[in-house]
C-alpha positions as CSV (number, residue, x, y, z in Angstrom):
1,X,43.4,182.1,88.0
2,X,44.2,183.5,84.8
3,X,47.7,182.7,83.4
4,X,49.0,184.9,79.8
5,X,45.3,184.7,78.4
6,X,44.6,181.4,79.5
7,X,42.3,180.0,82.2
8,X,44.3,177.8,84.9
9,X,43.2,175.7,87.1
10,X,46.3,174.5,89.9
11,X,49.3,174.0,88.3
12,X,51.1,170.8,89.1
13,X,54.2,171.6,87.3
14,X,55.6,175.1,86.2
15,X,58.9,176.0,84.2
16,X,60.2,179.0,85.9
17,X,63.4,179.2,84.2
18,X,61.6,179.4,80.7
19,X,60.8,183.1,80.8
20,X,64.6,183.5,81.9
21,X,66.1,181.7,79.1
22,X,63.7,182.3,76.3
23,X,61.5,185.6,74.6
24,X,58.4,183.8,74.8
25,X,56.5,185.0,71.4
26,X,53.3,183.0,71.8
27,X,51.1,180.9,74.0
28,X,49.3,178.2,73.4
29,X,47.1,175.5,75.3
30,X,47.6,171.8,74.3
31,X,46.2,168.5,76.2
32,X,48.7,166.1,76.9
33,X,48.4,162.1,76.8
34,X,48.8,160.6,80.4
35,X,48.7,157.4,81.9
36,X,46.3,157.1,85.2
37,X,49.7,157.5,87.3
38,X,50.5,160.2,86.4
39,X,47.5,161.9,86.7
40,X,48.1,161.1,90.1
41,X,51.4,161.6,90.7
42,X,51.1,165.6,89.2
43,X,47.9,166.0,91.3
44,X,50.0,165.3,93.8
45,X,52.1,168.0,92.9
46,X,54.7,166.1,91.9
47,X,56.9,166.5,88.4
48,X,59.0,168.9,86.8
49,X,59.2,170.9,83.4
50,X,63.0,171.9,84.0
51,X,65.2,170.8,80.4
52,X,62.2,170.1,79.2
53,X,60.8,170.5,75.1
54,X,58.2,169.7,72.4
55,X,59.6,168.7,69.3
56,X,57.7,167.2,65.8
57,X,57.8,163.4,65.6
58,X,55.9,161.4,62.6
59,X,54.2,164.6,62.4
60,X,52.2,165.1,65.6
61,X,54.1,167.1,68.9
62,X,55.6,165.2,71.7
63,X,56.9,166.4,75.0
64,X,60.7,165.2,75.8
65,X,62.3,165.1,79.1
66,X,59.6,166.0,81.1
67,X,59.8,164.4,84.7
68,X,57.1,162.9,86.4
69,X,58.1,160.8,89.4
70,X,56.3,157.3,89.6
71,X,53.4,157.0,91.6
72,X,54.1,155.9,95.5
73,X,51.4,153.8,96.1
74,X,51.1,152.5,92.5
75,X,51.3,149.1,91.5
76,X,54.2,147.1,89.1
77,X,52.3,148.7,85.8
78,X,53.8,152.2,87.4
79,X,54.8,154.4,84.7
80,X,58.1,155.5,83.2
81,X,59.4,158.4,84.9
82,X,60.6,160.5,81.7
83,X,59.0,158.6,78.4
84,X,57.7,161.1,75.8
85,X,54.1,161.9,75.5
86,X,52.1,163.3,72.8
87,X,50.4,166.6,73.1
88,X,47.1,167.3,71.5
89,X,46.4,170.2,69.2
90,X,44.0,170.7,66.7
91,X,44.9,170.4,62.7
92,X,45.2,173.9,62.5
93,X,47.0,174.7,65.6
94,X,49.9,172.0,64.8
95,X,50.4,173.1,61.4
96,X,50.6,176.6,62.0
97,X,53.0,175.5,65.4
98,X,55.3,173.2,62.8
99,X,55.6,176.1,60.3
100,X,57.0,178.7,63.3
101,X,59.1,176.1,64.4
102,X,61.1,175.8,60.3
103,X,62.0,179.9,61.6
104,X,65.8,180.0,62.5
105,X,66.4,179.4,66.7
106,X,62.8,179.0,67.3
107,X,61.7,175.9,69.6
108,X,58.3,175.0,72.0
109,X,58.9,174.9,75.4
110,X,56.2,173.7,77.9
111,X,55.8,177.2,81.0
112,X,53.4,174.6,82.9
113,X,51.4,171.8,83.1
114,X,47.7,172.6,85.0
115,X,44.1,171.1,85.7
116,X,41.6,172.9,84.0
117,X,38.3,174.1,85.8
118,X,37.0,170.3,84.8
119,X,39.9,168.9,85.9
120,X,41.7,167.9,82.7
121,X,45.6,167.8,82.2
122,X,46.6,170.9,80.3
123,X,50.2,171.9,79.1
124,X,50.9,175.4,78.3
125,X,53.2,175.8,75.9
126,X,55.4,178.8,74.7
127,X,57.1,179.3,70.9
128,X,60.3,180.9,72.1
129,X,63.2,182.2,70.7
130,X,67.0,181.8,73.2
131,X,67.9,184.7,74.9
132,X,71.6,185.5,75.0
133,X,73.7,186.3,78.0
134,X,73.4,190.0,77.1
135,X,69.9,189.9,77.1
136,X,69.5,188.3,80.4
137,X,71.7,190.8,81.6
138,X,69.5,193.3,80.0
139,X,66.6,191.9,81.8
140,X,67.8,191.6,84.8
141,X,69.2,195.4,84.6
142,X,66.0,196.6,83.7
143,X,64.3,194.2,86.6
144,X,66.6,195.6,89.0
145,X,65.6,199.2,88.0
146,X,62.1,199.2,88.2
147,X,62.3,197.7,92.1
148,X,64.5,200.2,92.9
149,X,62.3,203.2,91.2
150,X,59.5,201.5,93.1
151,X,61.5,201.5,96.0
152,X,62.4,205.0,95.7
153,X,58.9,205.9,95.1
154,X,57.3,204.1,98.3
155,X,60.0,206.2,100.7
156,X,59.2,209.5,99.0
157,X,55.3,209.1,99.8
């Protein structure tokens, strides 16, 4: 299933609220550091992206308040539901990532987490700018609009 250029897999974890909230400039794929849990737990088709963000720390990306519920049939060693965990990027792609990110209101903000065709943990994430009240209501106006044209449309034949 193709996803805003990128090949996805099933999606354990999606962001709906992102493309609501934020103009969503650019796209990019990034792998994320997991514990065996979690893999588990998101194949499961458990976890949630909701408040969630990527921010620089030390120089390298890290996802914040990312939800993944602990395992139910894992042991003591279960993981912590909402610790930070590193996204991999190449060189190039972090640097160029951490340069957007010095731009005025701009911030990363995971749309989804997948399995790739070979069954590895991917994050898509999204440099965004916020969207202001008017232009949700913009959005939603035009939304609106195009339903109704195609509604109009359908009953004229």
């Amino acid at each position: 299933m193709a996803r805003g250029g990128l090949i996805a897999g099933r999606i354990a974890a999606q962001n709906r609220k992102a493309r609501h909230n934020y103009f969503i400039e650019q796209t990019l794929e990034a792998g994320i550091m997991l514990l065996g849990t979690e893999v588990k737990s998101l194949r499961q088709g458990q976890g949630s992206l909701n408040e969630s963000y990527a921010q620089e720390k030390d120089g390298e990306l890290f996802l914040f308040h990312a939800h993944i519920p602990p395992y139910r049939h894992g042991n003591k060693q279960n993981h912590v539901p909402r610790r930070p965990r590193k996204l991999l990027l190449h060189k190039r792609e972090l640097g160029r990532l951490l340069a957007s990110l010095q731009r005025e209101g701009m911030t990363v903000v995971p749309l989804s987490i997948y399995f790739n065709d070979r069954g590895i943990a991917k994050v898509e994430l999204g440099l965004a700018k916020g969207k202001r009240k008017y232009d949700k209501r913009a959005a939603q106006k035009k939304r609106d609009w195009s339903r109704e044209k195609e509604r109009l449309l359908r009953q004229k034949g």
